[in-house]
C-alpha positions in Angstrom: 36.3 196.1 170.9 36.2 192.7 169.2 32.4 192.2 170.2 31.0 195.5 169.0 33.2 195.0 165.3 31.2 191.0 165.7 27.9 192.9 166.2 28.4 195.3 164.2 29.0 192.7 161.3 26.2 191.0 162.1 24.2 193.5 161.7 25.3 194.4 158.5 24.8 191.4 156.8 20.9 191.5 159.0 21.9 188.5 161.1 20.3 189.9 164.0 19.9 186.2 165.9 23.7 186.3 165.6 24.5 189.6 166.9 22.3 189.2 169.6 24.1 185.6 170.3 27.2 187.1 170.4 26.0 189.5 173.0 24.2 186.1 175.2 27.6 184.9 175.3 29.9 187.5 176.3 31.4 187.2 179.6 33.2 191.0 179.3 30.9 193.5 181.2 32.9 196.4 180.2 32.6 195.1 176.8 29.0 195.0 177.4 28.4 198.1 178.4 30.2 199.8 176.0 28.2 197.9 173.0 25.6 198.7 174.7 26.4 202.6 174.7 26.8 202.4 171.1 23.7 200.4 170.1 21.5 203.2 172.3 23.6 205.9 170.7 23.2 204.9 167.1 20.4 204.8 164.8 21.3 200.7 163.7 19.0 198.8 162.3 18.5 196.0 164.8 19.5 198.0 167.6 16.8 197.2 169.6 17.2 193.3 169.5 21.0 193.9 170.6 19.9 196.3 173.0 17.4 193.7 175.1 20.2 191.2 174.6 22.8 192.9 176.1 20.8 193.9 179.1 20.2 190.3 179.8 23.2 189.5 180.0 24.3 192.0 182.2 21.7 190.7 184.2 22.9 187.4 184.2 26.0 188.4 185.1 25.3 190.4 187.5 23.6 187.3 189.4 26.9 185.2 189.3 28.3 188.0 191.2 
């Protein structure tokens, strides 16, 4: 829950390099998925940049396997 409220902030205050950081750097796949659920979900402003972020990441995570 703590990344989606950190994104969430982000994009509030239209720091959309930093929400999409946050989301780079999360090692939390559930927590991943779940932001990601709620970014696709929601009509956000900045959405999208989270969206391709998150997806990354589960990529790169997904390699480390």
């Amino acid at each position: 829950m703590g990344l989606t409220v950190d994104v969430l902030q982000d994009l509030d205050t239209h720091n959309l390099q930093a929400a999409a950081r946050a989301a780079l750097q999360e090692n939390n796949a559930i927590a991943l998925i779940e932001l990601l659920e709620m970014m696709w979900s929601c009509e956000v402003d900045g959405a999208n940049a989270v969206i391709d972020a998150v997806l990354q990441r589960l990529q790169q995570l997904r390699a480390l396997r």
